[in-house]
C-alpha positions, 0 to 999 in steps of 0.5 A, spaced: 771 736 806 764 737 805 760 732 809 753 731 805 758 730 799 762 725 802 755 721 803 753 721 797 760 718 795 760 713 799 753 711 797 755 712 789 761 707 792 766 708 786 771 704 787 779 705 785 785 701 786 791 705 788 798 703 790 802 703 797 808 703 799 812 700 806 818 702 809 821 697 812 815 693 812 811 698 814 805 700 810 804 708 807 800 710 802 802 717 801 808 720 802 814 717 807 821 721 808 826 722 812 830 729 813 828 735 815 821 734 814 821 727 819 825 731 824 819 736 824 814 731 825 818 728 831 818 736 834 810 736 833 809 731 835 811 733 842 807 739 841 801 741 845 799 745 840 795 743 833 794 746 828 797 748 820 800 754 824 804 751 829 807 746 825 810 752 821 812 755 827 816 748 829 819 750 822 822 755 822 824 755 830 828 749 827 831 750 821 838 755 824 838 748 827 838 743 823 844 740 818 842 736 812 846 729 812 849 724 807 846 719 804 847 713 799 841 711 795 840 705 790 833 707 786 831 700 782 839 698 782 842 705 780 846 708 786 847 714 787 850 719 793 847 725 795 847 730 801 840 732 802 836 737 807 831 731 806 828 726 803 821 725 801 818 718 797 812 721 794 807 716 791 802 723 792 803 730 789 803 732 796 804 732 804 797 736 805 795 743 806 796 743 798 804 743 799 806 739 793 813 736 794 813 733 786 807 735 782 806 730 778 807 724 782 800 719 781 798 714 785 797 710 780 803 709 776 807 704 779 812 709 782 814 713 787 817 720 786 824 720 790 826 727 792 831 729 793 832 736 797 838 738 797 842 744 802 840 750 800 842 758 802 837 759 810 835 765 805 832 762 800 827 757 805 821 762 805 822 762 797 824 754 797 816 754 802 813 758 797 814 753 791 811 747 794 805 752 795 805 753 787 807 747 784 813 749 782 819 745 787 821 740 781 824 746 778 828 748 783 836 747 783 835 745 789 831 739 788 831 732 784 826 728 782 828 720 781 823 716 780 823 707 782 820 701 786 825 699 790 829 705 793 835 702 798 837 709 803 844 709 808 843 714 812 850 715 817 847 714 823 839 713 826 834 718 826 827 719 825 823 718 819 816 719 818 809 716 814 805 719 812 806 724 817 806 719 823 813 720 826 818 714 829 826 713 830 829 709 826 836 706 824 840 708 818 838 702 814 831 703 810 827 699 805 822 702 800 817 698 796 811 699 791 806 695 791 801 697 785 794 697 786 794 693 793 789 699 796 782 700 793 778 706 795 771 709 795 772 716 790 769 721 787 767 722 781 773 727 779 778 721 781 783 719 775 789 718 780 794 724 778 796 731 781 795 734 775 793 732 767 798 728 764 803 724 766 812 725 766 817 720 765 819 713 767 823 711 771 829 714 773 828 721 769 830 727 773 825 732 773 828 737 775 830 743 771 835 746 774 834 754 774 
């Protein structure tokens, strides 16, 4: 955030290769999703009002609203069915404003982290905010964590999904793939491609902890 040090990496031009990913077809670097969180950013987006504070407000006004839904995944040929709050493809630790949906997602290990927010108790949103705020949502009853590069998602009907933040409707059928290393960037000198040191399971592992 710092303009002269921004400068100064753009001079280096340290160069690194990370992945991306598109949902169908369309490209996303990120974090992709669809749930709670897309619903939030279509909400926004009709917003005059900007800001981290707004969003927030956007929030919680919906959240004695909103309904989870029923989806059917298939995760690199794994099926599985869950009803889910919402879904986040993480290929990035975090959403921004150092919210961390999957703590140990990398962008450079050749997956995404498909997170599976389930429904939990209104009283518990503040603490469930919270987590993500420390790094701590893995270790959620309530999240699941299931890592792949192709993730087929039947939703029951259309509904907004978002890119990196930028909403759209879409329909009930949705494709994700990775795509290692298609990205290069300019970075800084701290870059190694991680949230945090160290790197957690392959593909398929729940890292969830459910307590």
């Amino acid at each position: 955030m710092d303009t002269g040090k921004a400068i100064q990496n753009l001079n280096e031009k340290r160069v690194a290769a990370i992945d991306a990913a598109k949902l169908n077809r369309q490209w996303f670097f990120n974090m992709a999703g669809m749930g709670f969180d897309a619903h939030i950013a279509e909400v926004f987006s009709h917003d005059k009002t900007r800001g981290f504070g707004a969003y927030v407000r956007s929030a919680f006004g919906e959240i004695t609203r909103y309904r989870g839904e029923h989806y059917q995944l298939e995760i690199d040929g794994v099926k599985y069915e869950r009803q889910a709050f919402m879904l986040s493809f993480a290929n990035s630790s975090q959403y921004g404003n150092n919210a961390h949906v999957s703590p140990f997602a990398s962008v450079q290990d050749g997956l995404l982290d498909v997170c599976i927010i389930k429904p939990f108790p209104l009283y518990k949103f503040i603490a469930m905010g919270l987590r993500m705020f420390n790094k701590t949502a893995h270790k959620s009853k309530y999240v699941e964590i299931i890592r792949g590069k192709h993730i087929l998602v039947k939703r029951e009907k259309d509904g907004p999904v978002h890119l990196d933040g930028e909403p759209q409707i879409m329909g009930p059928d949705a494709e994700i793939v990775m795509v290692p290393r298609s990205l290069k960037i300019i970075t800084g000198k701290e870059f190694n491609g991680e949230a945090v040191t160290g790197t957690i399971g392959d593909n398929h592992q729940q890292l969830a902890v459910n307590e």
